[in-house]
C-alpha positions as MATLAB code, in Angstrom:
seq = 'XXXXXXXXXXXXXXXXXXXXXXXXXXXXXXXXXXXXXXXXXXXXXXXXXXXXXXXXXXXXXXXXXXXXXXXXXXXXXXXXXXXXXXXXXXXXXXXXXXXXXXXXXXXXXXXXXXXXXXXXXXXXXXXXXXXXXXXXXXXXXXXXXXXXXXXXXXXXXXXXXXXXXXXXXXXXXXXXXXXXXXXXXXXXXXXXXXXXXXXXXXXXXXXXXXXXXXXXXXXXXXXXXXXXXXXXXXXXXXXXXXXXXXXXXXXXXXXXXXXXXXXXXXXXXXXXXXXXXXXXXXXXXXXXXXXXXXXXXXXXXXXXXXXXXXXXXXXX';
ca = [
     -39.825  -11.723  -69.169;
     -39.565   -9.351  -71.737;
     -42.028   -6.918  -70.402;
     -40.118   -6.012  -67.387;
     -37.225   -5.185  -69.264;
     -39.392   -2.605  -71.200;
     -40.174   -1.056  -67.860;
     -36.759   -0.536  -66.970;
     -36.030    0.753  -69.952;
     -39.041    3.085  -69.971;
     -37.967    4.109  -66.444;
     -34.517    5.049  -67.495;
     -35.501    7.255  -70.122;
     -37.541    8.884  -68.096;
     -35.266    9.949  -65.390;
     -32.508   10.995  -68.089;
     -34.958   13.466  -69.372;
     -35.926   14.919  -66.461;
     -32.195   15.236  -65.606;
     -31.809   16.539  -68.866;
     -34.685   19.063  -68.249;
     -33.544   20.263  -64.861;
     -29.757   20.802  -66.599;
     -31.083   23.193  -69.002;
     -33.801   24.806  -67.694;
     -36.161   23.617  -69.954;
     -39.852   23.556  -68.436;
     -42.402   27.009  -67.920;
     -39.466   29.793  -66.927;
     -42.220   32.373  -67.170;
     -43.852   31.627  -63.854;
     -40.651   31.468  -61.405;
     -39.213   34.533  -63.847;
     -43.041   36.526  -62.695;
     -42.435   35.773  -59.588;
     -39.141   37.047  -58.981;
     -40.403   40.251  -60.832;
     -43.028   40.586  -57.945;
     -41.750   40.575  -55.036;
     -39.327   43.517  -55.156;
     -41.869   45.148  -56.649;
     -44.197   44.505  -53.577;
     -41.276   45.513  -51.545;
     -40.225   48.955  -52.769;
     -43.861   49.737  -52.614;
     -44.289   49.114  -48.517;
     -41.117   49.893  -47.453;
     -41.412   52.317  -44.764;
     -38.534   54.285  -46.094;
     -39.062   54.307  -49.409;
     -40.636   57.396  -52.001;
     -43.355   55.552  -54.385;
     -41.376   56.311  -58.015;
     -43.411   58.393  -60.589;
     -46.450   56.763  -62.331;
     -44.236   56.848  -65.533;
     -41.311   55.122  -63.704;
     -43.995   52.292  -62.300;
     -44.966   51.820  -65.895;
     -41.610   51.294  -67.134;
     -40.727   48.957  -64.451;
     -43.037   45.999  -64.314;
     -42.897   43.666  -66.903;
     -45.831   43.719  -69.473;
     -45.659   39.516  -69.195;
     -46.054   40.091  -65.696;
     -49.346   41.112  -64.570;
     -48.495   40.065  -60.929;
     -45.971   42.624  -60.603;
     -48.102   45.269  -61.366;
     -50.928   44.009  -59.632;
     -48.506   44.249  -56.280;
     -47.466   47.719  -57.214;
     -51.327   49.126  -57.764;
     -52.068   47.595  -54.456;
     -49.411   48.985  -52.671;
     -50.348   51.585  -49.905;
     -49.360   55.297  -50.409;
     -47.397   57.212  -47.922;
     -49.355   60.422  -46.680;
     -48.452   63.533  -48.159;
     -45.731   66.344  -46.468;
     -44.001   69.663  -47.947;
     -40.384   69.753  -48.983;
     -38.140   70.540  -46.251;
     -37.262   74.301  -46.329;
     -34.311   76.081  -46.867;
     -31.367   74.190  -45.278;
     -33.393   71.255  -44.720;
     -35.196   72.500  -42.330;
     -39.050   71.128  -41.221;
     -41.835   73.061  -43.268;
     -44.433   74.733  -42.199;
     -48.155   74.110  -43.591;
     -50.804   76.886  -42.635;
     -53.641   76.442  -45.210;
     -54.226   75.229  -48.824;
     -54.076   77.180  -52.017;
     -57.718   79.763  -51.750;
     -57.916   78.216  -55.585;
     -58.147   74.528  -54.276;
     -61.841   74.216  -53.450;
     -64.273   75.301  -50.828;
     -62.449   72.872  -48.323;
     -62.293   73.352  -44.744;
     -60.051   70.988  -41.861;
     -61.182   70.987  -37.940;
     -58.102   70.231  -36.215;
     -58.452   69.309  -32.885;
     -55.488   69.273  -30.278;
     -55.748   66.737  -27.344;
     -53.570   68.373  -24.734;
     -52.532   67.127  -21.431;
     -48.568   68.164  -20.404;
     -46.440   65.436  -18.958;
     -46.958   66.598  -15.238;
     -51.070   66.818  -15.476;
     -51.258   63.217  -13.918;
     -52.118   63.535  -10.433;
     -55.112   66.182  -11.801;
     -56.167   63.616  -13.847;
     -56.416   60.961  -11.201;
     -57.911   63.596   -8.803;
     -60.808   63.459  -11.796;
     -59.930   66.307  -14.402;
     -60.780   65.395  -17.311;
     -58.479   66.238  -20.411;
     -60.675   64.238  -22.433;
     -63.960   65.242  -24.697;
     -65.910   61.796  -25.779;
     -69.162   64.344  -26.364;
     -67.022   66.224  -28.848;
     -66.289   63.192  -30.470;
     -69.745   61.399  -30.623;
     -70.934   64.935  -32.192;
     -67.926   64.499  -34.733;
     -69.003   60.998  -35.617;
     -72.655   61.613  -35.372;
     -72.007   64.854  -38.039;
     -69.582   62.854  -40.220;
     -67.011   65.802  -39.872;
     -63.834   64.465  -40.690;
     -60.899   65.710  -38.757;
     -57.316   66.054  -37.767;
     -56.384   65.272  -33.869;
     -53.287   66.412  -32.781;
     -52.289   64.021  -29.870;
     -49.897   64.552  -27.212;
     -48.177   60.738  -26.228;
     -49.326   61.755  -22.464;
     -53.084   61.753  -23.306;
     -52.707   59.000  -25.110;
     -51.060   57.025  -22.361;
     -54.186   59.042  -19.954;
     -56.582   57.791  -22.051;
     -55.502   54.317  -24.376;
     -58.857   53.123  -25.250;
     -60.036   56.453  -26.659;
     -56.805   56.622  -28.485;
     -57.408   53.722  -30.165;
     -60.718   54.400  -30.902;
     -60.123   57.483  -32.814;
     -56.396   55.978  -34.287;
     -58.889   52.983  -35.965;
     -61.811   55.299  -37.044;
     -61.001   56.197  -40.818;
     -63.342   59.554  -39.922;
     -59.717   60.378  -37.908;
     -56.484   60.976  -38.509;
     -53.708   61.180  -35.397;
     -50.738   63.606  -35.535;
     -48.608   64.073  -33.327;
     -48.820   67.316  -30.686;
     -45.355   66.202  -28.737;
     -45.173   64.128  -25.709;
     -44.585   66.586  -22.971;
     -46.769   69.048  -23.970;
     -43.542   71.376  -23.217;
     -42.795   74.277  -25.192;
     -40.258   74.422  -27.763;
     -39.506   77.744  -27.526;
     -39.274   80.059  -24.417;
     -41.469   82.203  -23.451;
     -44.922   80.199  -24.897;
     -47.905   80.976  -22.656;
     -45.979   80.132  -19.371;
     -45.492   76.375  -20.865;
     -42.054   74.711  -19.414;
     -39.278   74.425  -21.946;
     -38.188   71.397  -23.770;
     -34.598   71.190  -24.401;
     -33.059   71.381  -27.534;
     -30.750   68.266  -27.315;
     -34.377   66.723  -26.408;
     -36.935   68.082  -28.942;
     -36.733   65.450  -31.430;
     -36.867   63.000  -28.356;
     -39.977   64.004  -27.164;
     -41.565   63.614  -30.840;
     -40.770   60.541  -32.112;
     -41.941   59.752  -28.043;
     -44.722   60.903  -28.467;
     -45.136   57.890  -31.685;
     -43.669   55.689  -29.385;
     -46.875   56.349  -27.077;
     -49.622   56.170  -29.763;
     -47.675   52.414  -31.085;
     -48.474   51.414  -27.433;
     -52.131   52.829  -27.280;
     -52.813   50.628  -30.355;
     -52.851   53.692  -33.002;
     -51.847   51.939  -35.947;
     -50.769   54.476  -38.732;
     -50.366   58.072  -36.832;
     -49.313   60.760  -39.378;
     -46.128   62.832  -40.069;
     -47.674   65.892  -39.330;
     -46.516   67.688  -35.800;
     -47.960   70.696  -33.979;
     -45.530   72.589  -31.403;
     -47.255   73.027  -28.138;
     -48.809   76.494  -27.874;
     -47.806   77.203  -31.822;
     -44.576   78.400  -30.704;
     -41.544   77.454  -33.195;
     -38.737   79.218  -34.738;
     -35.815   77.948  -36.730;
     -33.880   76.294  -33.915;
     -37.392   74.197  -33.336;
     -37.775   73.366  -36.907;
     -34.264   72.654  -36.994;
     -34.170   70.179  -34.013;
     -37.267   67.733  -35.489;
     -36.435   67.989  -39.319;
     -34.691   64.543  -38.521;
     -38.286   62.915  -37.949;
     -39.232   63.914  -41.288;
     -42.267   65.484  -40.288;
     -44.495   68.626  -41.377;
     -45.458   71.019  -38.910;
     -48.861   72.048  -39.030;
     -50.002   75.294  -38.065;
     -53.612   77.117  -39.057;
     -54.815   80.141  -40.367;
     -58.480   80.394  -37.897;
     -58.000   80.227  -34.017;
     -61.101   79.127  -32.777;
     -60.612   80.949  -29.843;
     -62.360   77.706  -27.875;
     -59.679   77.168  -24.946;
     -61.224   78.351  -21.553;
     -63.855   79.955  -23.636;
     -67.515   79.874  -21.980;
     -69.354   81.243  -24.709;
     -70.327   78.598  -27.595;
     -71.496   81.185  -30.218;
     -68.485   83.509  -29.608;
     -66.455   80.675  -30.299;
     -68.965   80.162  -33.631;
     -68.792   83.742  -34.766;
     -65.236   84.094  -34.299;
     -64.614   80.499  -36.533;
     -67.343   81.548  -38.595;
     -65.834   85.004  -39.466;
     -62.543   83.623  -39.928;
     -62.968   80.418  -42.447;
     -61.704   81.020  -46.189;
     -61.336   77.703  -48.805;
     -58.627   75.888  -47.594;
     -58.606   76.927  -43.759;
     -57.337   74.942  -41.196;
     -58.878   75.875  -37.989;
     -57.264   74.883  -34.303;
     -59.588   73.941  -31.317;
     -59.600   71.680  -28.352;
     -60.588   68.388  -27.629;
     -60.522   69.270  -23.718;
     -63.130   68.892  -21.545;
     -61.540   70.825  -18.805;
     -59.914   73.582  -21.312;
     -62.063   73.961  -23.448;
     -65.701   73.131  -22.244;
     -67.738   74.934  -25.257;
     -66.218   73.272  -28.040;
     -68.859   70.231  -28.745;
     -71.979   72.963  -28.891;
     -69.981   75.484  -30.921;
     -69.147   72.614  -33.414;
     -72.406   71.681  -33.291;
     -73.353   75.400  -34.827;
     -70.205   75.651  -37.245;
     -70.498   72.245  -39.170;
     -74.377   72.667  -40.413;
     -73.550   76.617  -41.339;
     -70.384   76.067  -42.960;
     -72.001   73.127  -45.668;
     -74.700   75.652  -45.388;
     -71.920   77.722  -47.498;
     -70.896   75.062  -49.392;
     -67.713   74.190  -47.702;
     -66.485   70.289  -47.439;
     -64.871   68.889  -44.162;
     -61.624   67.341  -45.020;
     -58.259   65.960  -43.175;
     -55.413   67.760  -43.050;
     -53.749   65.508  -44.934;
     -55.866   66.316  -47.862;
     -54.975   69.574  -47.643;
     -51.334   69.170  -48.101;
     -52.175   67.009  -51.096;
     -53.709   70.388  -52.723;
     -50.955   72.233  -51.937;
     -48.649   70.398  -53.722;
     -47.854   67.715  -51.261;
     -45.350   64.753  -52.037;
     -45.937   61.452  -51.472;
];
């Protein structure tokens, strides 16, 4: 019976070294040591509230033993760009890129409808412009729509649409549609205990619609701002986006005026404001469908306004 006793024994020794092994740490450290290198890596790098460090700081901070880590880091989404806050923290302002940065051009494209337009929506006005936006796809022009949260909540599916179309970007035109300043073109007033309430619901509104990733850029209604405006929203870390070429599209009825006048106006690195409106703006699609073919006629690009920023200096 001696060979069972050699099994015992054999068994014995066995578990002692694993003991042995699990008291010390003995084993391969370097793949639970990778892994706990990784995951705060991946971490920092998505967290909504969190600035992406310098490439020079990524560098330094993964491991060179640990390619995972730096695989999570290269893979990690970056935020969109935005200007500094101004003086006293206040929001900034973005009108156009550098003239130096490129023949680059953005169509921005405000979808307005104020909070009280309902019942003239439901009696069949249409605040919408699916034409303009078939002619935008079908002339891969991409652009910048600045989205009030009503229209979105008028008009979800189109929302959507254009929130999951890379060809788009969504930023945010307020909820209300309400002025944030008085006197601005006979809009009502928003408060300014409420301002920064009726921007982040205006996000609130786009989440709902289905827009996944709307960006921190935020036109006031009408263009009207002044300090106590900027002041109110600079908590929502957003950059107000303005434009240096007013297309001159809203109520227009003349397509080529509303051509000429964008036409005349565009320099590199213009942003230029029109209307995605049927009932507002009614020319818009046609005199699109004349800018976009003359202006890479002259050698001009179509780009986001987020690329803009990024020329001029924009952090991410």
């Amino acid at each position: 019976m001696i060979l069972p006793a050699c099994r015992r024994q054999a068994a014995a020794l066995c578990a002692l070294t694993a003991a042995l092994a699990a008291l010390t740490g003995c084993g391969t450290p370097e793949r639970p040591v990778a892994a706990r290198t990784a995951a705060p890596a991946s971490t920092a790098a998505s967290g909504p509230a969190t600035t992406p460090a310098s490439p020079g700081a990524s560098a330094s901070a993964a491991s060179p033993a640990s390619p995972s880590a730096a695989s999570a880091t290269a893979a990690a989404p970056s935020r969109p760009p935005t200007l500094a806050p101004g003086p006293a923290g206040l929001t900034p302002v973005f009108r156009s890129a550098p003239r130096a940065a490129g023949r680059t051009v953005a169509l921005t494209f405000d979808a307005d409808m104020t909070a009280d337009q309902g019942p003239r929506a439901a009696a069949g006005e249409h605040f919408d412009n699916p034409g303009l936006i078939a002619a935008l796809r079908e002339l891969k022009v991409p652009s910048t729509v600045f989205m009030t949260g009503r229209w979105a909540e008028e008009y979800p599916d189109q929302a959507r649409s254009l929130g999951r179309d890379p060809r788009f970007e969504i930023a945010n035109h307020s909820y209300s549609h309400h002025a944030f300043t008085g006197d601005c073109y006979g809009l009502p007033t928003v408060p300014e205990d409420r301002m920064r309430t009726d921007v982040e619901r205006a996000y609130s509104a786009f989440r709902k619609a289905g827009v996944p990733d709307a960006m921190p850029y935020f036109r006031f209604p009408g263009g009207c701002y002044d300090s106590r405006a900027l002041r109110a929203v600079s908590g929502t870390g957003v950059t107000a986006v303005q434009w240096d070429v007013v297309s001159g599209d809203a109520f227009a009825t003349d397509a080529d005026a509303v051509a000429r006048q964008v036409l005349d106006g565009v320099r590199p690195g213009s942003v230029v404001v029109m209307h995605c409106t049927r009932s507002a703006a009614p020319t818009t699609e046609q005199a699109v469908r004349t800018i976009v073919p003359e202006l890479r006629r002259r050698g001009y690009r179509f780009v986001k306004v987020s690329e803009l920023i990024a020329a001029a200096g924009g952090r991410r």
